[in-house]
C-alpha positions, 0 to 999 in steps of 0.5 A: 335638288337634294334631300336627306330622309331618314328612317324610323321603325321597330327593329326588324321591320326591314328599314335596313332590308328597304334602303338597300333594296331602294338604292343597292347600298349596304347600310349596315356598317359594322361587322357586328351589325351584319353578323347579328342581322341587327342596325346598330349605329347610323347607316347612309345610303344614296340614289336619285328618283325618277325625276332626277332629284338625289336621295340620301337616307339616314337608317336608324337602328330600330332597338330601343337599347339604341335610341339615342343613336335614333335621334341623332339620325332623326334629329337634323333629318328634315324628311322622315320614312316610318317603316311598318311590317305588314306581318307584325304591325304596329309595335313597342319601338313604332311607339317610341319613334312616333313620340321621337318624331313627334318631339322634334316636329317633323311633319314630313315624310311618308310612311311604308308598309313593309313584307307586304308578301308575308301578310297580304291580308293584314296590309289595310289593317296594319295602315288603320293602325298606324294611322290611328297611332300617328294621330296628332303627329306630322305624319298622320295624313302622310302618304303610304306605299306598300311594298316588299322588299325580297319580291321588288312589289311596290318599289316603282311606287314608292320611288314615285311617293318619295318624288312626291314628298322631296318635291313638296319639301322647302329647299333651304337657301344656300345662303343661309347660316350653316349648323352641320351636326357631327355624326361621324369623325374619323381619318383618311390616309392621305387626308386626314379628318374627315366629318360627316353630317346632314347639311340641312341649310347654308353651303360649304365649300373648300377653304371655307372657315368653319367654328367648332362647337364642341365637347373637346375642341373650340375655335376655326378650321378650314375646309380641305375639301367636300364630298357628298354621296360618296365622291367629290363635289365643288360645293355642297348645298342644302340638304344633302348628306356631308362628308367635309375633310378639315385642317387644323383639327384632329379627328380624336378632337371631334365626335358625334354631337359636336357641329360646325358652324358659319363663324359668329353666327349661332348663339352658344348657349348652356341655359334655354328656356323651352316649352312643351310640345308633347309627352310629359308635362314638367309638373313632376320632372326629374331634376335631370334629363338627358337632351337630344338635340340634332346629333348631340345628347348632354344632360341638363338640369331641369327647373320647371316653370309652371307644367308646360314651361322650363329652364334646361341648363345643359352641361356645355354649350350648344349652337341653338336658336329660338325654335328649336326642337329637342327631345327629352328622356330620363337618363335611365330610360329608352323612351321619349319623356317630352319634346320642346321646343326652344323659346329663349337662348339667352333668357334673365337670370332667376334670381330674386324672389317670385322671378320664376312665377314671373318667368313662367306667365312671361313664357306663357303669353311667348309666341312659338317662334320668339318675341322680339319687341319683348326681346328688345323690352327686357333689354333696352337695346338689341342689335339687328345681328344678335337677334338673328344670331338667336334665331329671331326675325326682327323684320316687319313692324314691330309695334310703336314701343320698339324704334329703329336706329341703324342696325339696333332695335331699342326700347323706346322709353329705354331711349327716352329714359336715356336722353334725359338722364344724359341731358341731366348729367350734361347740365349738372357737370355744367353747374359744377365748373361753367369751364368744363370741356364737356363729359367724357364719353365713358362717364356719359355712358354710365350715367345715361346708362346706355347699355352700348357705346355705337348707341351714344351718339344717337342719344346725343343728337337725341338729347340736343348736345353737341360732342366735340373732342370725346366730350359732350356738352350742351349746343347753348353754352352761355356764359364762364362763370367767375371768367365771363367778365374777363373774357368780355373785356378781352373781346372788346380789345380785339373788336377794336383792334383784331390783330393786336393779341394780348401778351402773357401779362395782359392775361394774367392780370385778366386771370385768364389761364389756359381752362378758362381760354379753352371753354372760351373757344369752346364757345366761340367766342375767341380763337385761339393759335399755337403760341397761346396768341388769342384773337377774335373769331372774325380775324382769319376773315378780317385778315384776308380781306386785307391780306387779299389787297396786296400784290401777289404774292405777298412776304411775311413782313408785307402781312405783318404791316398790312395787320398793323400786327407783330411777327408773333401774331402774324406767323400763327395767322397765315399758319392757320390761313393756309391750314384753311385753304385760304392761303397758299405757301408757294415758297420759303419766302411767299404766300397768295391769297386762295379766295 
């Protein structure tokens, strides 16, 4: 199994000096950062604990000038390793990383006492205080080791505690949608773009397509091929740290704080309602924050809904669920302002007066993790798959207001409210011409007010209609208004004589056109054949009865006499008996009866 930690600290309190001694890799990337003994950028390391399992870590620069590049090591970590020298105690950046993992809820991890060989005496002080200052954090019962790093004192024991707490951790599934936050790009020769990330869920693997979501390139890529600590692997799992080499995307195109996405399974949103999960209220917010959230920081404009509650609309679009945590800070600040944690990726407009007071009791009485028979309430209608892809759970009962239809969630009077407007519409299209065909499906959509058109044809059955041809009419049409009695006359003719079809004139004395025949076969009530040869329904069964008399097989003309009927008639019959399955062509010249 995989784990990624990452590390949080003041600066120089021996995160860097840690991770190297655990593991015997250099994290400090840059010329810079080893020449000035100070992490600037992200650094990555890997080793495996005694009981097998892989470790990779995340090292943050502990400077607060720096912070932003912090959270983007913190944010997708889901362990994290808060370090404290046992000679300086607890210090301002402790602070700003204790607000940082507050921010983003992260409630495991450990914490280490570091250059316990300088301060041996102050190492059970230095542990109250931290304690004292993580409460109210995940990590204010976490474990402690005490270690130094030069000296090698206590390094068996964390290596123990990490087993400890990576044993303790979930192990996302490998199923489950993949959000890989960016946090290098760069080209390899002979390879070309390579991107690295934690994976903190889901799988990637070589010819996988991928969705971009970025600040300069949008669409697919696929993957040429993955690696993770540092050499090549068939597949990659949660968690583990990512290096995924692309095609059909250049390495300028993407950077820290763009993600890859499984297609079509994340909701890319500019506009989140959230709500406050520590720090400062929204009562006296700036009208601009900057947002961190995974690798990526983009400003956003703040509407506050009530203290506790906003709207963030952010400059781009971003991959984000329903449960979410982001941090908040002050575009000139180095310190966390607020965490939130999103509740809505695609929330109402705001537009009408006292929309925000609505909005904001509404997101008062919201649960944490989102409210689907709300979600489904506000919309009418909502699709299994757009629930999910905003990181909502539609399992489980979900109360007598919301129904199921197949793969939709509806809102139950929602549905109600459409079966009656779509019988009203039904009925008033009736009164205005007893011929027509029925309403066409766009115009029932729209005067039901269906939101959807895969949810039609459950309105339909709902409502007691019946649709045929893309028209929905009533199951019980009776009567044709200025032609009933025509085609009443017509229908004793042919009960008398069922294979003698009346001719063009016969039809236009009954004023009998093509609209008026159409809605009598609509009904029932009279069959109509290529030609315009009209006969009662019962005469494909009348004829086969006779038909079913005659040596087989039997000529068109050996039919004709046997109906009492003209070639006209009889040709479009056994057409349409042979259509049926009822009869059989064998040759040019013969037919056989079938039934």
């Amino acid at each position: 199994m995989r784990h990624v930690i990452a590390t949080a600290g003041h600066v120089d309190h021996g995160k860097s000096t840690l991770i190297r001694a655990l593991t015997g890799i250099e994290p400090d990337r840059w010329a810079e950062e080893k020449r000035r003994g100070l992490t600037i950028d992200l650094g990555f390391a890997w080793t495996d604990l005694p009981s097998g399992r892989e470790v990779s870590f995340v090292d943050v620069p502990g400077h607060e000038r720096f912070l932003g590049n912090m959270l983007a090591g913190l944010g997708p970590a889901p362990i994290v390793c808060f370090v404290i020298a046992a000679d300086e105690g607890w210090q301002a950046q402790s602070s700003d990383h204790r607000d940082a993992i507050a921010a983003l809820g992260l409630d495991r991890g450990l914490l280490v006492v570091t250059r316990a060989d300088l301060a041996p005496d102050r190492v059970e002080a230095v542990i109250a205080q931290a304690r004292t200052e993580l409460a109210g954090t995940g990590l204010a019962e976490a474990p402690v080791s005490v270690v130094s790093a030069v000296t090698g004192a206590g390094m068996e024991q964390l290596r123990a505690r990490l087993d400890e707490v990576t044993a303790a951790a979930p192990q996302p599934a490998a199923e489950d949608r993949v959000r890989l936050w960016v946090d290098r790009s760069f080209t390899i020769s002979g390879a070309g773009t390579v991107v690295t990330g934690t994976l903190a869920a889901g799988g990637i693997r070589p010819e996988d397509r991928l969705q971009v979501a970025g600040a300069r390139r949008a669409g697919a890529v696929v993957v040429r091929g993955v690696q993770s600590r540092g050499g090549p692997a068939e597949t990659l799992g949660p968690v583990s740290r990512a290096a995924v080499n692309l095609r059909g995307v250049d390495a300028d195109d993407l950077g820290r704080g763009d993600a890859l996405l499984t297609p079509g399974a994340w909701e890319l949103t500019s506009t989140v309602d959230v709500r406050r999960m520590s720090g400062a209220g929204f009562d006296e917010s700036p009208p601009e924050l900057i947002v961190h959230v995974g690798t990526a920081a983009v400003t956003a404009r703040v509407r506050p809904l009530g203290g506790h509650h906003a709207r963030l609309i952010l400059e781009r679009p971003l991959p984000l669920a329903v449960g979410d945590r982001m941090v908040l800070r002050g575009s000139g600040s180095r310190s966390v302002r607020t965490g939130v944690q999103v509740l809505d990726v695609d929330p109402p407009e705001l537009s009408r007066r006292g929309d925000g007071r609505r909005r904001a009791e509404t997101l008062t009485e919201m649960p944490l993790h989102g409210d689907v028979p709300g979600e489904v309430c506000r919309r009418g209608a909502v699709h299994v798959d757009d629930l999910v892809r905003r990181g909502l759970e539609p399992a489980g009962d979900l109360g007598p207001a919301v129904l199921r239809e197949g793969d939709w969630l509806l809102d139950r009077e929602a549905f109600r409210s459409w079966t009656r407007r779509l019988q009203e519409a039904v009925e008033a299209d009736r009164t205005r011409d007893p011929l027509s065909a029925g309403l066409p499906r766009k115009v029932a959509l729209e005067a039901a007010g269906v939101p959807d058109a895969a949810l039609l044809d459950s309105v339909v059955t709902a409502a007691g209609l019946t649709q045929r041809e893309g028209r929905i009419r009533s199951r019980d049409e009776r009567g044709l208004g200025a032609a009933e009695q025509a085609v009443a006359t017509l229908e004793q003719r042919l009960a008398a004589h069922p294979f003698q079809a009346p001719e063009a004139y016969d039809l236009a004395d009954l004023r009998l056109g093509a609209k008026e025949l159409a809605a009598a076969a609509r009904q029932g009530r009279l069959l109509r054949l290529p030609g315009e040869v009209i006969l009662a329904p019962a005469a494909p069964a009348l004829a086969m009865r006779e038909l079913s008399r005659l040596p087989q097989p039997f000529t068109l003309s050996q039919a004709r006499v046997a109906l009492g009927t003209t070639r006209r008639v009889a040709v479009p019959l056994l057409e349409h008996l042979d259509a049926r399955g009822w009869t059989r062509r064998l040759d040019t010249g013969h037919r056989e009866t079938v039934r």
